[in-house]
PASE-815653 format. One record per residue: x, y, z of N, C-alpha, C, O in turn. Coordinates in pm, whole numbers, padded with zeros to 5 digits, always signed. Each point is the difference from the previous one (the first is absolute). Layout:
N
XYZXYZXYZXYZ...
END
This chain:
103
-02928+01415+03088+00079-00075+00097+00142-00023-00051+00011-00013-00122+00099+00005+00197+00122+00011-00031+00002-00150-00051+00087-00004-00088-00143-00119+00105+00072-00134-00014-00058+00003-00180+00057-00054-00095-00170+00123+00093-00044-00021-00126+00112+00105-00117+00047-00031-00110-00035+00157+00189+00081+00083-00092+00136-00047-00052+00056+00031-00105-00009-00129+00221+00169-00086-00008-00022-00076-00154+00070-00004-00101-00227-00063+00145+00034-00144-00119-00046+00082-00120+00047-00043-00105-00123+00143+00092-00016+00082-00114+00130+00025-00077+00024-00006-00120+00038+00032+00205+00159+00039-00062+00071-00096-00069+00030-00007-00119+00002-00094+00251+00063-00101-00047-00089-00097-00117+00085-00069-00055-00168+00050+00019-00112+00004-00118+00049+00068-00078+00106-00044-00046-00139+00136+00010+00052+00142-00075+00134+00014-00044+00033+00038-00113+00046-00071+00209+00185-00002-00057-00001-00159-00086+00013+00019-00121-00023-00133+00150-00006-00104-00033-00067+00003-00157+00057-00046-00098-00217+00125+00096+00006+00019-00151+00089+00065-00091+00044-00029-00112-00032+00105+00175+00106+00128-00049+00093-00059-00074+00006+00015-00122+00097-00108+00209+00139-00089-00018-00039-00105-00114+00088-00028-00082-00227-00038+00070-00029-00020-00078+00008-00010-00131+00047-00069-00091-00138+00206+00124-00053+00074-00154+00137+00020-00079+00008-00023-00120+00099+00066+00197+00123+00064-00059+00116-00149-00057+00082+00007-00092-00109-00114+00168+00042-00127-00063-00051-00006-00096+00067+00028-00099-00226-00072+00080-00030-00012-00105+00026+00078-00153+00005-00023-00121+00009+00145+00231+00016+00117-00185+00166-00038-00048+00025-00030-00117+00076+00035+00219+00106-00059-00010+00028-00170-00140+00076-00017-00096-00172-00061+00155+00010-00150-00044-00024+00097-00194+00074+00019-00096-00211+00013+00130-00024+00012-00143+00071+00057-00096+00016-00041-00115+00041+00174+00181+00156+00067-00071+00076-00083-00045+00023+00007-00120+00034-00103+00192+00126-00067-00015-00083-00140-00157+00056-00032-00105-00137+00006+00136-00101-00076-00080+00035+00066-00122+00084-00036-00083-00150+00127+00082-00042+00074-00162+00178+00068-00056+00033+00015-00118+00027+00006+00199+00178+00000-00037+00062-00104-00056+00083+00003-00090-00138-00123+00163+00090-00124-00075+00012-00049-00110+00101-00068-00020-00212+00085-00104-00007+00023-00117+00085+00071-00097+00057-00045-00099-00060+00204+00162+00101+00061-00056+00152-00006+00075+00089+00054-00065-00059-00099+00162+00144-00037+00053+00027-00170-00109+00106-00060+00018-00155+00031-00068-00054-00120-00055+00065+00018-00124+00110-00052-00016-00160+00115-00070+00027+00090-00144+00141+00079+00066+00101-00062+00032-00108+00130-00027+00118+00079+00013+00130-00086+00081+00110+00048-00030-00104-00145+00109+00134-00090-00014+00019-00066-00123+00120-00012-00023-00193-00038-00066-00023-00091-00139+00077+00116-00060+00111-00031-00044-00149+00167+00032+00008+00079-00081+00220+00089+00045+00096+00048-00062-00135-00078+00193+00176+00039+00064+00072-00140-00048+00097+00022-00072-00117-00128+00090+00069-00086-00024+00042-00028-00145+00109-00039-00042-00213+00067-00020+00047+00000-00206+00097+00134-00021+00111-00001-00052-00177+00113+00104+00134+00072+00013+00158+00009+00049+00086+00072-00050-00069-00158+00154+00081-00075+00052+00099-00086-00097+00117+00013-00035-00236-00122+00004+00097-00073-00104+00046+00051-00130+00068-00065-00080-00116+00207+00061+00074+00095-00147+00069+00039+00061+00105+00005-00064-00088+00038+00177+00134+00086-00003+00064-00095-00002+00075+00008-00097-00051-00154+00186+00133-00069+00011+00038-00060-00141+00103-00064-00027-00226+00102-00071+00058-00044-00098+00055+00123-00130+00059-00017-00107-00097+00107+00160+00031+00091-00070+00089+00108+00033+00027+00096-00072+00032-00130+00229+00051+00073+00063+00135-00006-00012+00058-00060-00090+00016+00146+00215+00187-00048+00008-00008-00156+00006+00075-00037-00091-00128-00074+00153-00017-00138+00018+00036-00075-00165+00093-00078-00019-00190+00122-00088-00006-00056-00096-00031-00169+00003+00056-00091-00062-00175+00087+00166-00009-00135+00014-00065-00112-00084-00121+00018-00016+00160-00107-00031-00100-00073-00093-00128-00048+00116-00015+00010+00122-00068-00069-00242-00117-00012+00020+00000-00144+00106-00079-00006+00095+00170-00097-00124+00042-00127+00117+00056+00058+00119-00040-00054+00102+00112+00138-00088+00042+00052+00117-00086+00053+00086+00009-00018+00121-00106+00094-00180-00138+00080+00070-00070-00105+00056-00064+00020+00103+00066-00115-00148-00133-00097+00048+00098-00110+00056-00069-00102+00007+00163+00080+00024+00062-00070+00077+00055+00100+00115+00089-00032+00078-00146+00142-00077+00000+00094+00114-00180-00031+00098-00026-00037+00115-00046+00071-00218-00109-00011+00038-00043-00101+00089-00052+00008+00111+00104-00163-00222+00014-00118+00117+00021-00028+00114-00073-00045+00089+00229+00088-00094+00048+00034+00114-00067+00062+00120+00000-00064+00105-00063+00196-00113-00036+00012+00086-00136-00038-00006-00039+00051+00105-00065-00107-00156-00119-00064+00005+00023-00096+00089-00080-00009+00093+00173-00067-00097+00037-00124+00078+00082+00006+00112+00016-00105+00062+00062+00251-00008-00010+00083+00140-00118-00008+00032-00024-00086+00084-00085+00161-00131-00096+00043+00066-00096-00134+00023-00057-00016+00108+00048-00055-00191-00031-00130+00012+00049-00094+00129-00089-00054+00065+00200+00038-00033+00087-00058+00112-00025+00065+00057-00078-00070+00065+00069+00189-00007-00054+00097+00173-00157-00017-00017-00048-00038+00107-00018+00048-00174-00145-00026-00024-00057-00157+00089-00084-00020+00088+00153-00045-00144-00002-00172+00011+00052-00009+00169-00089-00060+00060+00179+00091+00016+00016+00028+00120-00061+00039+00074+00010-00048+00112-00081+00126-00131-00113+00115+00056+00054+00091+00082-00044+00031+00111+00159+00024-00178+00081+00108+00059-00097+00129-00040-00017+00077+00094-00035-00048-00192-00074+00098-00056-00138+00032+00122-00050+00100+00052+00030-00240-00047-00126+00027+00062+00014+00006+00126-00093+00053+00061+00222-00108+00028+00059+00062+00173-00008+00171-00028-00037+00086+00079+00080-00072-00200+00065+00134-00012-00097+00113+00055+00015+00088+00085-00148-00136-00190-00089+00097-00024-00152-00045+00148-00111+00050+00020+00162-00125+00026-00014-00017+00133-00007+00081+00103-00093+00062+00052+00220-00072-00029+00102+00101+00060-00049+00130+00028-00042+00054+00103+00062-00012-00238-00080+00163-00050-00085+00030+00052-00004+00099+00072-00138-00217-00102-00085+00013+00068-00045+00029+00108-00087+00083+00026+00177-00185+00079+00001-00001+00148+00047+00151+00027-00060+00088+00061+00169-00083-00116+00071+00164+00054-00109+00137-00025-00019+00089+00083-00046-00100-00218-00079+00101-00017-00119-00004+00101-00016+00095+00077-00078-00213-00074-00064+00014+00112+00003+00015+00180-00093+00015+00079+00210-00024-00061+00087+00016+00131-00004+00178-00033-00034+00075+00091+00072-00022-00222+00056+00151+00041-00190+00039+00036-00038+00063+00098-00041-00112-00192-00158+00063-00028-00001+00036+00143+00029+00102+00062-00086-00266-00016-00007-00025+00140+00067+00109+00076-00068+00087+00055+00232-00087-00046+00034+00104+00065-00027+00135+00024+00018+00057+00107-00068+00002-00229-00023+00139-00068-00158-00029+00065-00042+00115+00006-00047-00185+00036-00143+00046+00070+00004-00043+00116-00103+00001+00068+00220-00050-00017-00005-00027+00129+00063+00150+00051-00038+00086+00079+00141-00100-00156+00055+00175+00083-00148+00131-00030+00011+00115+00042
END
């Protein structure tokens, strides 16, 4: 019967979209560890070059850089500009999904 073959589908796509979130979530999961390590690991490199670099920066200057922007990111954090932001994103990406299975 056709009403049964419809919801088969729509059943069927719905796992589908699923299954592919889920494998998605877990990717990004098992990445964050090593995106984790490897900023620790860009950022110590970072602070050799500016100190070893054309800059020649002392070691107070680096970390009164660091501050600095710890306490940017700190002040937009505390606003919840970060989190309108990534909001936002959200809304827009699921508006395009949406769009992309509606067309």
């Amino acid at each position: 019967p056709r009403g049964l073959a419809a919801l088969m589908v729509v059943v069927g796509g719905l796992a589908t979209v699923s299954a592919l979130l889920t494998f998605v979530g877990q990717q990004v999961a098992n990445g964050a560890t090593d995106l984790a390590e490897q900023t620790v690991a860009g950022l110590g490199q970072i602070r050799q070059w500016l100190a070893d670099g054309p800059l020649n920066a002392s070691d107070s200057q680096i970390d009164r850089w660091i501050n600095d922007a710890q306490r940017l990111i700190t002040d937009q954090t505390s606003d919840g500009q970060v989190v309108t932001r990534l909001t936002e994103v959200g809304t827009t990406l699921t508006h395009v999904v949406a769009g992309f299975f509606i067309v």
